[in-house]
Kinemage of the C-alpha trace (Angstrom):
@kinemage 1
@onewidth
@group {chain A} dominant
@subgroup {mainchain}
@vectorlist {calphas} color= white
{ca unk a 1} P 51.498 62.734 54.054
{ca unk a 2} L 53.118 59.987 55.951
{ca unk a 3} L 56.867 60.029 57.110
{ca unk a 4} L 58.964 57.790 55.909
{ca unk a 5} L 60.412 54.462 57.967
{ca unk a 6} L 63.511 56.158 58.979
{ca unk a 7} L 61.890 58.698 60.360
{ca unk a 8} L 59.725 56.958 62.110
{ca unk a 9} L 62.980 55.090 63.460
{ca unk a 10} L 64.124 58.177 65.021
{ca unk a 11} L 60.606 60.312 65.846
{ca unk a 12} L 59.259 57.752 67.818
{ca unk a 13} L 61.869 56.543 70.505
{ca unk a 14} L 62.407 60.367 70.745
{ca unk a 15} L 58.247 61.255 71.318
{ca unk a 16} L 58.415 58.472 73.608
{ca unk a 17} L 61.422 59.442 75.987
{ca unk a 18} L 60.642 63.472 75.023
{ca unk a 19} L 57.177 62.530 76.597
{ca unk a 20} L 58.428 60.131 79.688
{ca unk a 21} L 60.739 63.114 80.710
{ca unk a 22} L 58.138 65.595 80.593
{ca unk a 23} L 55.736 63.135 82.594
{ca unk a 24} L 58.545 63.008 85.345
{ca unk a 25} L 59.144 66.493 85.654
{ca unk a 26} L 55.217 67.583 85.435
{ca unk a 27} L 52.882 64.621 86.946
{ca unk a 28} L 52.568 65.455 90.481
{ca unk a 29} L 51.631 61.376 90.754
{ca unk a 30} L 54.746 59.823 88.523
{ca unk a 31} L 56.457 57.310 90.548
{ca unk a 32} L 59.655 58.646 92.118
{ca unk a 33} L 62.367 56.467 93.420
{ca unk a 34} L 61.533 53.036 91.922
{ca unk a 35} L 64.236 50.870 92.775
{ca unk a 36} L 62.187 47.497 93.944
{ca unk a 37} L 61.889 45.220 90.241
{ca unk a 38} L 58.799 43.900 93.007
{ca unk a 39} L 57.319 47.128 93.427
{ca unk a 40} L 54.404 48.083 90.676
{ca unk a 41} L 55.870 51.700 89.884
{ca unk a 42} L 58.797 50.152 88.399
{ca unk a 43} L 56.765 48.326 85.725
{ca unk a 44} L 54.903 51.758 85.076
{ca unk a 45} L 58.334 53.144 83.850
{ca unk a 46} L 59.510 49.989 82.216
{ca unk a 47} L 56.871 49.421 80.244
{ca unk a 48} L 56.791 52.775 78.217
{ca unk a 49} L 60.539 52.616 77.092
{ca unk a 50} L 60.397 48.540 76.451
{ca unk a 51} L 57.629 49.686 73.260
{ca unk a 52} L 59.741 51.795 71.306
{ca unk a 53} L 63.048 49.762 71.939
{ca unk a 54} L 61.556 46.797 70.791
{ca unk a 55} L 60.098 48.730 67.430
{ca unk a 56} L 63.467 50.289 66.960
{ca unk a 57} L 65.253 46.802 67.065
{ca unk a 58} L 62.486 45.060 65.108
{ca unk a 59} L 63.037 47.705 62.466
{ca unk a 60} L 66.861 47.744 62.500
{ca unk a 61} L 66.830 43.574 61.836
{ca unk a 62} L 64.049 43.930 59.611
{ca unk a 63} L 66.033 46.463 57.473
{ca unk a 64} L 69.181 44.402 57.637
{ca unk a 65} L 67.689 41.106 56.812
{ca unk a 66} L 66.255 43.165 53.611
{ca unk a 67} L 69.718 44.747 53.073
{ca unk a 68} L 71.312 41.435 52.561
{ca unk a 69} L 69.207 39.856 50.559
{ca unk a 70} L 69.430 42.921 47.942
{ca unk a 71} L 73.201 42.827 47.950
């Protein structure tokens, strides 16, 4: 059974942080204190929340673009 597309709009930006949290508070090796945009270890944390955001806004103007043209 697959979920339906507004579920998958919330379930996966939600796995996604849900699992970046728990990487932060278990991985003995997660980066901590990236403030540098230079540094390397602040593209390892940008990188996992830039996927989902861009799915979830892709979705959103996807949905709205199919919203007006039914109404």
């Amino acid at each position: 059974m697959v979920p339906s597309l507004p579920t998958l709009t919330v379930l996966v930006p939600l796995l996604s942080l849900s699992g970046l949290f728990y990487s932060a508070s278990v991985d003995e090796t997660f980066p901590q204190g990236c403030t540098s945009a230079s540094s390397l270890c602040f593209y390892s944390l940008l990188l996992p929340l830039t996927i989902p955001v861009y799915v979830f806004f892709h979705l959103w103007t996807w949905m709205g673009i199919k919203l007006f043209r039914h109404n």
